[in-house]
C-alpha positions in Angstrom: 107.9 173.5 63.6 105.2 170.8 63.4 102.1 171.7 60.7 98.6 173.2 62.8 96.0 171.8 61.8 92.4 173.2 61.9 90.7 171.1 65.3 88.4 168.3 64.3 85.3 167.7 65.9 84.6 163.7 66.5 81.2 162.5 67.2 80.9 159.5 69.2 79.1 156.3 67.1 77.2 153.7 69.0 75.6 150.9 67.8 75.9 149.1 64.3 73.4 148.7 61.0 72.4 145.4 59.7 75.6 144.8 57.3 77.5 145.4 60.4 76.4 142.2 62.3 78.1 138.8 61.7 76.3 135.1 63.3 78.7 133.4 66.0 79.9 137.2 67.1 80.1 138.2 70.8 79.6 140.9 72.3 81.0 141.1 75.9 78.8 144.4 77.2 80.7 147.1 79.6 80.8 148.7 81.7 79.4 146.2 84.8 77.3 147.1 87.2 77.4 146.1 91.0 73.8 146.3 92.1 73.5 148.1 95.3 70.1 147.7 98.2 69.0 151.0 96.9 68.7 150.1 93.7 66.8 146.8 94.6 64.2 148.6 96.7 63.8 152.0 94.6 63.2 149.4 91.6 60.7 147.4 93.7 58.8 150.4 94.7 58.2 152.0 91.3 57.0 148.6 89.6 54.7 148.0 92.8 56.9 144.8 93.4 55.7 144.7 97.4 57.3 141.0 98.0 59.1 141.4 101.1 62.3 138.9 99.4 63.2 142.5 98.2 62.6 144.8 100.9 62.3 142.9 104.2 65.6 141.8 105.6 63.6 139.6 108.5 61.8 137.9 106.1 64.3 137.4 103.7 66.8 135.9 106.3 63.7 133.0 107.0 64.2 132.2 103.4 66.8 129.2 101.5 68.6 131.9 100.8 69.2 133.9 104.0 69.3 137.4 102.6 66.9 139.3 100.5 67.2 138.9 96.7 67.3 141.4 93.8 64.4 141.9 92.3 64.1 139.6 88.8 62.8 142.5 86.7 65.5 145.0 87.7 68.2 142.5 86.8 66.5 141.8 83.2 66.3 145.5 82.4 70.0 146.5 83.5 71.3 143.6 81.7 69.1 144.5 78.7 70.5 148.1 79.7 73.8 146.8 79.1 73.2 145.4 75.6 71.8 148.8 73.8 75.2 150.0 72.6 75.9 146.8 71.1 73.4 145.4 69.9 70.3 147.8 69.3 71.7 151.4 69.7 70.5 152.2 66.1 67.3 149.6 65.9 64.0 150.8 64.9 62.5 149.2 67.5 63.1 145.8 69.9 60.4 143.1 68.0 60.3 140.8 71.3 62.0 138.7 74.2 61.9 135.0 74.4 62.8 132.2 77.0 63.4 134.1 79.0 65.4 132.0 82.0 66.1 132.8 85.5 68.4 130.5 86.6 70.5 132.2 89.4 69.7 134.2 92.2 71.3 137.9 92.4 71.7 139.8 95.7 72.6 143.5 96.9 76.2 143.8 96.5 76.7 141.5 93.3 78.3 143.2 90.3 76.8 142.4 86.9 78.0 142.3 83.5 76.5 141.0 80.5 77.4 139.2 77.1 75.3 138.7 73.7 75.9 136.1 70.5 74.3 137.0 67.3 72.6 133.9 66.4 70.7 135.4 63.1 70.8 138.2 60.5 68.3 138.2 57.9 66.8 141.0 55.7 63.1 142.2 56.5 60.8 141.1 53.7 58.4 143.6 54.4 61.0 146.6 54.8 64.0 146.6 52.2 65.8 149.3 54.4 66.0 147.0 57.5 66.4 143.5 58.8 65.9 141.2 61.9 68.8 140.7 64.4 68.3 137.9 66.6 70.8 138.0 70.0 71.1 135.2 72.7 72.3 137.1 75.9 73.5 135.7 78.9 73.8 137.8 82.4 76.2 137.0 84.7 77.7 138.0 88.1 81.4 138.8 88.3 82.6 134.9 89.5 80.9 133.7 86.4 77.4 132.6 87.4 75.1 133.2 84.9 71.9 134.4 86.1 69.2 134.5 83.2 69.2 133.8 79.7 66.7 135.1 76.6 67.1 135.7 73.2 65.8 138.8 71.6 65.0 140.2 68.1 65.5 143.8 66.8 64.5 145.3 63.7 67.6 147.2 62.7 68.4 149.7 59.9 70.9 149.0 56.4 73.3 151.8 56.3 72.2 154.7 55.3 68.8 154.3 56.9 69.1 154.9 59.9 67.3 157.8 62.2 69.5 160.6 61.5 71.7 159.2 58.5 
């Protein structure tokens, strides 16, 4: 008869503290996401976005690109979205975005994923409990285009210092 053992109760762990992160690591963020009209529009509407490349199919078809676009902001944050449990679950707080590039246009219907490379970890000077993670992150669509670029720091926690250790 096998041994019972008392139940265990697991909680689930996201993110990682500074001693976790390693340069040259990737991070290949899941799950995707496949971007629907709905999404586009709702977005649009609760940022005040009114172009009509994101809402107005007549327009949008009299554009190079014969179909309305997803709105740029709305593609940043989901693939910032996607990067949280990777990358800045624990953090303190996100220090900043730079160059950030558009170089791809997305459209209702694409699916999305996203993948980060830790190009620096470094010790705070000015807090001994935390440090600076720097992330380059790339969104692409699920044939491989990339679609923007930026690099980002976050102030993230030593083990043992985190909120809630």
């Amino acid at each position: 008869m096998p041994d019972i053992q008392e139940p265990r109760t697991i909680v689930a762990d996201l993110g990682r503290y500074l001693e976790d992160f390693t340069v040259g690591d990737v991070y290949e963020h899941r799950p995707g996401r496949t971007i629907t009209e709905a999404d586009n529009i709702q977005f649009s509407l609760l940022t005040m976005n009114r172009h009509p490349m994101h809402c107005d199919h007549a327009f949008a078809e009299k554009s190079e690109f014969g179909k309305p676009l997803v709105n740029s902001g709305l593609t940043l944050a989901m693939v910032l979205g996607m990067t949280v449990d990777d990358v800045s679950y624990k953090s303190v707080a996100n220090l900043g975005w730079k160059e950030i590039k558009l170089v791809a246009p997305v459209f209702p219907g694409d699916t999305i994923y996203a993948r980060s490379k830790v190009l620096d970890v470094r010790e705070s000077k000015k807090r001994p409990t935390q440090g600076i993670v720097t992330t380059y992150t790339e969104g692409y669509k699920a044939d491989g285009t990339v679609f923007v670029t930026f690099e980002r720091a976050s102030l993230v926690p030593k083990r043992g210092h985190g909120i809630g250790d």
